[in-house]
SETI-967558 format. One record per residue (C-alpha): residue number from 1; x, y, z. Coordinates in nm, 2 decimals. Layout:
<pts>
[NUM,[X,Y,Z]]
...
</pts>
This chain:
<pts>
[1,[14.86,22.17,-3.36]]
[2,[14.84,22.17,-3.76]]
[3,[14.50,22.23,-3.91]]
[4,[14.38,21.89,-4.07]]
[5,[14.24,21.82,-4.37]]
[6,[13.99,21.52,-4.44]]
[7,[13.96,21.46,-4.84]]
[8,[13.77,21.18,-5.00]]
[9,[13.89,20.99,-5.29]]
[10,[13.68,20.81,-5.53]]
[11,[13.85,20.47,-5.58]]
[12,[13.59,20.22,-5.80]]
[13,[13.26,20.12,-5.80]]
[14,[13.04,19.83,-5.74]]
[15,[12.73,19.72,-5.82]]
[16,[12.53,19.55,-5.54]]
[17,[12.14,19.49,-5.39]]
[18,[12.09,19.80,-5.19]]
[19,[11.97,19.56,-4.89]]
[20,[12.35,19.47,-4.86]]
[21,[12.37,19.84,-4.76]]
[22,[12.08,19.88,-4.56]]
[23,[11.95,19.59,-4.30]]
[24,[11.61,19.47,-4.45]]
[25,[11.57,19.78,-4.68]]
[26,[11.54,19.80,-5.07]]
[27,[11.52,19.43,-5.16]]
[28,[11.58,19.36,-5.56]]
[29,[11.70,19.73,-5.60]]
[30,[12.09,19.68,-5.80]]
[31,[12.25,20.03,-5.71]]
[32,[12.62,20.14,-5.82]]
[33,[12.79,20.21,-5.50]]
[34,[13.13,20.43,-5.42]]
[35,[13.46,20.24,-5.30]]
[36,[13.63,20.54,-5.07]]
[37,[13.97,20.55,-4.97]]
[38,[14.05,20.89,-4.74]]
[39,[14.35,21.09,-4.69]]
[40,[14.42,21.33,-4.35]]
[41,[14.65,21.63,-4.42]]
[42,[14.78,21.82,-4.22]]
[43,[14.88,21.58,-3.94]]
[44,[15.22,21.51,-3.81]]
[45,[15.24,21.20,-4.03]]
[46,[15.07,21.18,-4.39]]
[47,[14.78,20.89,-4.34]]
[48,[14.54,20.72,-4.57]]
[49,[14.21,20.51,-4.40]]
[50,[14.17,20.21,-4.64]]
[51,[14.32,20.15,-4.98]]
[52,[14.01,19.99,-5.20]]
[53,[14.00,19.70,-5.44]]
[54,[14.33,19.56,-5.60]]
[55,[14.17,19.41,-5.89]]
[56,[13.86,19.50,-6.02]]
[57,[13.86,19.16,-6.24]]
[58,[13.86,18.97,-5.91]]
[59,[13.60,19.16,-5.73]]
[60,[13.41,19.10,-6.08]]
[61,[13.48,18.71,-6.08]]
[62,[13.41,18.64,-5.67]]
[63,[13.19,18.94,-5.51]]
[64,[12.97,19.18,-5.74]]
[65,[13.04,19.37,-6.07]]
[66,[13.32,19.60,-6.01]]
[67,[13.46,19.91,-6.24]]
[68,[13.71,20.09,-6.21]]
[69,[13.86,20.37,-6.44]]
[70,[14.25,20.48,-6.46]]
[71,[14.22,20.75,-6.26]]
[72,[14.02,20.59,-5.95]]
[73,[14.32,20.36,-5.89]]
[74,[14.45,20.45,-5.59]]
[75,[14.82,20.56,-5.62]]
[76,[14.67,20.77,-5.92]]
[77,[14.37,20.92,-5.67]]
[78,[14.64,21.02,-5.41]]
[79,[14.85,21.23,-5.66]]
[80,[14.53,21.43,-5.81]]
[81,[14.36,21.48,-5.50]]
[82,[14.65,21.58,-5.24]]
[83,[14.98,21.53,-5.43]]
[84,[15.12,21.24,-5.25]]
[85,[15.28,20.92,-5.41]]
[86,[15.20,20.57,-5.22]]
[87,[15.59,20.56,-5.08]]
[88,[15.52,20.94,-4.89]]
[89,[15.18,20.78,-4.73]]
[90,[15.37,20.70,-4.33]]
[91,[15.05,20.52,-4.16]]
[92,[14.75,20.34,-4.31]]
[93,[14.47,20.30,-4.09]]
[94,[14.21,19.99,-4.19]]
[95,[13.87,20.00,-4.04]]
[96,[13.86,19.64,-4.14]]
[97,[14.01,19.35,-4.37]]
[98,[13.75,19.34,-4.65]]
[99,[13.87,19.32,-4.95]]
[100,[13.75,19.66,-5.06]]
[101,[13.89,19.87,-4.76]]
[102,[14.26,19.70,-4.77]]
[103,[14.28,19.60,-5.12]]
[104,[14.60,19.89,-5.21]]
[105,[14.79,19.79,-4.89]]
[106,[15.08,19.64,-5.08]]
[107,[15.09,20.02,-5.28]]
[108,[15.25,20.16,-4.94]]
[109,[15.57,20.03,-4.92]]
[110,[15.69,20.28,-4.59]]
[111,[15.38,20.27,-4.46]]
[112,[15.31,20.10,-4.09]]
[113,[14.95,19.96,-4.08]]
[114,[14.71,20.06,-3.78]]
[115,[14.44,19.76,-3.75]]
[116,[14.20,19.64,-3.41]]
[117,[14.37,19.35,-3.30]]
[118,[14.05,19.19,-3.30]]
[119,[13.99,19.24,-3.68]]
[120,[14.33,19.08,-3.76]]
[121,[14.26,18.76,-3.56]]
[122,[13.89,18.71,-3.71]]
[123,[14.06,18.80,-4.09]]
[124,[14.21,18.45,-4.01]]
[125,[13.90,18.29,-3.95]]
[126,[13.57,18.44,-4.01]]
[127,[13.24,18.36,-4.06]]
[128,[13.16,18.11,-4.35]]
[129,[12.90,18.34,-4.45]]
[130,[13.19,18.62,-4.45]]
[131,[13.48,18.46,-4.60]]
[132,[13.47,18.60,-4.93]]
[133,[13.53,18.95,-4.82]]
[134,[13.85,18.83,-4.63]]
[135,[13.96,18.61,-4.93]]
[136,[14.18,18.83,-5.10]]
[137,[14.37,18.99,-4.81]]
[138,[14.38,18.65,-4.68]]
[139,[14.48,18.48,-5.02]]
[140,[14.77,18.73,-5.14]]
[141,[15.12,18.77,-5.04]]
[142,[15.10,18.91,-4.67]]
[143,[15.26,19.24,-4.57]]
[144,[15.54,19.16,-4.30]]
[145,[15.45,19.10,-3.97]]
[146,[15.60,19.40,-3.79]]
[147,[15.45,19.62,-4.02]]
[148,[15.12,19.60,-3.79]]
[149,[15.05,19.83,-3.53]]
[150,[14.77,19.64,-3.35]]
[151,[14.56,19.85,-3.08]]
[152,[14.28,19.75,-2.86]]
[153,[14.01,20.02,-2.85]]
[154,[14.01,20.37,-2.87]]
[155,[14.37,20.48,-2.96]]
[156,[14.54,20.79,-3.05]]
[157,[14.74,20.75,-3.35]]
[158,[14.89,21.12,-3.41]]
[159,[14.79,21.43,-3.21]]
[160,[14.37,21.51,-3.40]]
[161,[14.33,21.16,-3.56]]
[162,[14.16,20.86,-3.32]]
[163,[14.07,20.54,-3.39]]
[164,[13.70,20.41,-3.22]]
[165,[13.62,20.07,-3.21]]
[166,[13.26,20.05,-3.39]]
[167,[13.21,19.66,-3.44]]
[168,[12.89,19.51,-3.60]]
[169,[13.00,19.46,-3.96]]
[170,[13.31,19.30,-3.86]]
[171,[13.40,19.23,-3.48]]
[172,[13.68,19.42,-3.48]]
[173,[13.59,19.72,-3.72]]
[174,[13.71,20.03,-3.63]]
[175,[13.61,20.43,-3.75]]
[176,[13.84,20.71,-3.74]]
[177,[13.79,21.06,-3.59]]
[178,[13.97,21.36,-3.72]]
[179,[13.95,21.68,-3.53]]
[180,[13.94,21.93,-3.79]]
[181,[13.90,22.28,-3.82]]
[182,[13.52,22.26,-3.89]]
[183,[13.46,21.95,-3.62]]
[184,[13.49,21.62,-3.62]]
[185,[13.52,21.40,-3.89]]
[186,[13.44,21.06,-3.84]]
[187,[13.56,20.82,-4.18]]
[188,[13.29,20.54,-4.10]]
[189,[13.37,20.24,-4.27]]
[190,[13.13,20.01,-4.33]]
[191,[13.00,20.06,-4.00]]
[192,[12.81,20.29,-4.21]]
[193,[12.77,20.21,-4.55]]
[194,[12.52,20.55,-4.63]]
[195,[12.40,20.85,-4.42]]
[196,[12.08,20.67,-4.40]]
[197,[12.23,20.38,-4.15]]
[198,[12.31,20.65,-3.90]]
[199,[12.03,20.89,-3.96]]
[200,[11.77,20.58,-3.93]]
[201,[11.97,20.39,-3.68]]
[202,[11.94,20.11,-3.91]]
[203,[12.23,19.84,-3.96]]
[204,[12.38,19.80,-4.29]]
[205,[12.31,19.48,-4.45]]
[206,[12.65,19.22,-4.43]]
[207,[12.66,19.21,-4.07]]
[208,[12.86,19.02,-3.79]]
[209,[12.62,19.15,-3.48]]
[210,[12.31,19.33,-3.51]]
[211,[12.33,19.46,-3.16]]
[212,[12.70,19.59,-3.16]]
[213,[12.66,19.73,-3.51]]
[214,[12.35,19.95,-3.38]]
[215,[12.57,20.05,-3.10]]
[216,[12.84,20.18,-3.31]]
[217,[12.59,20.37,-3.49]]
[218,[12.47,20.58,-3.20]]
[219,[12.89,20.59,-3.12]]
[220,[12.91,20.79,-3.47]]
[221,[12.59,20.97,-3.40]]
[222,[12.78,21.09,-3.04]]
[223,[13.07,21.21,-3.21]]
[224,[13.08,21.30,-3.54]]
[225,[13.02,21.64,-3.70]]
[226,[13.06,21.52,-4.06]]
[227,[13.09,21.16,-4.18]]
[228,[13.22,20.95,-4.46]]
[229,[13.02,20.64,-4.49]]
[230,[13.22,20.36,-4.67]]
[231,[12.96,20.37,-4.97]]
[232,[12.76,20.68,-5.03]]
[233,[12.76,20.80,-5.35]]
[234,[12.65,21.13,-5.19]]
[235,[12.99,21.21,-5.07]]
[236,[13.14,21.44,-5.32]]
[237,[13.51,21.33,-5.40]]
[238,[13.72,21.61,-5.23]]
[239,[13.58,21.71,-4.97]]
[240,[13.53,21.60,-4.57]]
[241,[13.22,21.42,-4.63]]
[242,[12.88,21.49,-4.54]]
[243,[12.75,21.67,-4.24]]
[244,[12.58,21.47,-3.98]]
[245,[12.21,21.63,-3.95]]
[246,[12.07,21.78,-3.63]]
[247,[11.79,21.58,-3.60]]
[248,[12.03,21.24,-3.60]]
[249,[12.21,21.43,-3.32]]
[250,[11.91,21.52,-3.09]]
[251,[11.79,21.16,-3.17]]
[252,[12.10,21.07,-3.00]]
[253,[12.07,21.31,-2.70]]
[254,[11.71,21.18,-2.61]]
[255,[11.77,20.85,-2.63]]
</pts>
């Protein structure tokens, strides 16, 4: 089997309340946070797990302040980090339908689209108090039909790279695990917004189910080696993320 690569790619930024990124944390506290799209190298197919915002000026008008500079646009991100162009990109995974995690969809023109079947159908009708996030991606012109690979659960998707179910944020969010020379990989989502949702076991703040969204927390905890929460400004651009601590892991084993 190839050797895979997991690289981070800074895509935009917002500016939010932290407690949107931590469940009853940091109240009043406006914090600039990362937008992360990934690539995995090295696989049998060239993949990208979620493509960002697709207009900053929108995001601006109906979320939170957004920015966004030339190079962080996503087709321009994939050429300076791995050398790709969007039309070489072969599968997009989305661990969910917000607006800031499937934004650049339309870049990927030979791209098939890997997506919980479960996320697609609540995209369609969430939560009132959720909406917003889907209104874009609901809003926009579609991507065809059979361009959607819909699974239900855990699925393999090329020989090292896994999709997990992890719901909580969204009911049918999903994380990805990449089995990579130096461990596992797991590209979060927003099931973690930060490294302090996992090491703290504490949800992140836009929510669908508490309960499900701390059990997808001690999933990552389980089987990651290094993770890329959605929003950490810790990651550095580049790399594979930041490595899960040991005491987050033992935390996991005793309890």
């Amino acid at each position: 089997m190839n050797t895979l690569k997991v690289v981070a790619m800074l895509t935009g930024w917002l500016t939010v309340d932290r407690s949107s990124q931590v469940y009853g944390r940091h109240f009043g506290q406006q914090i600039k946070v990362p937008v992360w799209s990934t690539a995995i190298v090295g696989a049998a197919k060239k993949i990208v797990v979620d493509t960002g915002i697709h207009d900053p000026a929108w995001v601006s008008n109906f979320v939170c302040p957004c920015e966004q500079a030339p190079e962080q646009r996503l087709e321009r991100a994939l050429k300076e980090y791995v050398g790709w162009s969007a039309d070489d990109v072969d599968i997009v995974i989305n661990t969910h339908l917000h607006y800031d995690h499937s934004g650049g969809n339309t870049l990927f023109r030979n791209a098939r689209f890997v997506i919980q079947t479960t996320e697609w159908e609540y995209a369609g009708r969430p939560l009132p108090t959720q909406a917003t996030y889907y209104q874009e991606f609901s809003g926009r012109e579609p991507l065809a039909y059979f361009r959607w690979h819909f699974v239900n659960g855990v699925a393999d998707i090329v020989p090292g790279v896994r999709v997990v179910p992890t719901p909580g944020h969204t009911p049918g969010h999903q994380s990805v695990a990449v089995n990579t020379e130096d461990g596992v990989v797991m590209i979060a989502g927003d099931c973690a917004n930060c490294m302090e949702n996992i090491v703290d076991l504490v949800p992140v703040g836009i929510v669908h189910e508490t309960f499900a969204e701390l059990h997808s927390l001690k999933r990552i905890r389980q089987i990651a080696d290094f993770v890329i929460p959605g929003h950490d400004p810790n990651v550095v651009p580049g790399t594979s993320g930041i490595e899960l601590p040991a005491s987050a892991r033992l935390q996991h084993i005793e309890s």
